[in-house]
C-alpha positions in Angstrom: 246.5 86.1 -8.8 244.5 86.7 -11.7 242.6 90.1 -12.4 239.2 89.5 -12.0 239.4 86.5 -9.9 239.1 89.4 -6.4 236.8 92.3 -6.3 240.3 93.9 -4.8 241.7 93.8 -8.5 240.7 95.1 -11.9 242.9 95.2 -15.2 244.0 98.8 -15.4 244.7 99.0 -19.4 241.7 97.8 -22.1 242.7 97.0 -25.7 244.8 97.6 -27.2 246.8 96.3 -24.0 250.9 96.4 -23.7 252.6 93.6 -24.9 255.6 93.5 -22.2 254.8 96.0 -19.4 258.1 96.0 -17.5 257.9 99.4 -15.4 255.1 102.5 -14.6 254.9 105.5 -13.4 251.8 107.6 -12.2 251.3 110.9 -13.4 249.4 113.6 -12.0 246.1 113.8 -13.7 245.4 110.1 -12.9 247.1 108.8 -15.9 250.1 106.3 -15.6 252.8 105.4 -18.1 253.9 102.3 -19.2 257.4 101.2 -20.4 257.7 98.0 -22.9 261.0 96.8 -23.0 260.0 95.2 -26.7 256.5 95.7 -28.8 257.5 93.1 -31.7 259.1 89.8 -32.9 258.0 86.4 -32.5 256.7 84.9 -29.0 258.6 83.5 -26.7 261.8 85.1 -27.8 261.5 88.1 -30.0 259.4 89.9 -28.1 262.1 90.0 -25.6 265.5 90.6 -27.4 264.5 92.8 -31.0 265.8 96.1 -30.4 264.2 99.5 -31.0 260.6 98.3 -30.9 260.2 99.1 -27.1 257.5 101.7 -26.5 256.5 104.0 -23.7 252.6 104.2 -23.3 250.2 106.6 -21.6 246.8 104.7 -19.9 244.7 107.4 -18.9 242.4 107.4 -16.4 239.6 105.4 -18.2 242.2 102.6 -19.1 242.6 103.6 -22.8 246.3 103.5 -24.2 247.7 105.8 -26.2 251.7 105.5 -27.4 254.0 108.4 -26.5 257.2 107.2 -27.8 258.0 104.2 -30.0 261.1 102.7 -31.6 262.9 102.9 -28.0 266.2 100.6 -28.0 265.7 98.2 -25.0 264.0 100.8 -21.9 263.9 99.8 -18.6 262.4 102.2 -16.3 260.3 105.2 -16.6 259.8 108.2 -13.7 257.9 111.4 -14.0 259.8 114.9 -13.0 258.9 117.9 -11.1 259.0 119.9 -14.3 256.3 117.5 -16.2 259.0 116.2 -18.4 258.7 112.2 -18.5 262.4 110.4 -18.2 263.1 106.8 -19.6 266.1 104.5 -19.4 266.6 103.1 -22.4 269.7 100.4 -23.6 269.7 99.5 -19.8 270.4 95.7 -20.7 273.8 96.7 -22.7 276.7 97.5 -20.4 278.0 101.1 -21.6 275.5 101.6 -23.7 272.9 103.2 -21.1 270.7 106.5 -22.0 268.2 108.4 -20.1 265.9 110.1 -22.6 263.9 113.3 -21.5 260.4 114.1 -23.2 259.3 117.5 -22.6 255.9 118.0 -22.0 
């Protein structure tokens, strides 16, 4: 289904949008993170596999996107912790290579 196309669903980021939204998290002011597994290279295969231009994003609540973090290797997942501190996997497609990075608030 396309956004727009049901009154049930509206695009939750405006320009400039993420390039490969693969995983999100809502924080508690309304906001929500988004992780990008890759932010550069050439369509239909760079985007995917160039390492360390992954980026985790912060939509806020009137669909603006502002970067948090850029130049991540590869992350896969992003959560939110009781202490405020936002945690993101990052190498998660290289076996042994794995990291979760902390940002503090």
């Amino acid at each position: 289904m396309v956004a727009g196309t049901d009154d049930r669903i509206e695009l939750a980021t405006a320009p400039p949008r993420t390039v490969r939204p693969l995983n999100l998290a809502f924080g508690p002011d309304g906001s929500h993170y988004v992780v990008e597994n890759a932010t550069g290279g050439v369509p239909p295969f760079g985007l995917f596999f160039l390492p360390e231009t992954g980026r985790l994003s912060r939509v806020a609540p009137d669909c603006t996107v502002a970067p948090v973090l850029e130049g991540l290797d590869r992350p896969t997942a992003v959560a939110l912790g009781k202490d405020g501190a936002v945690y993101v996997t990052a190498n998660g497609i290289t076996a042994g290579a794995g990291e979760v990075l902390m940002i503090k608030p």
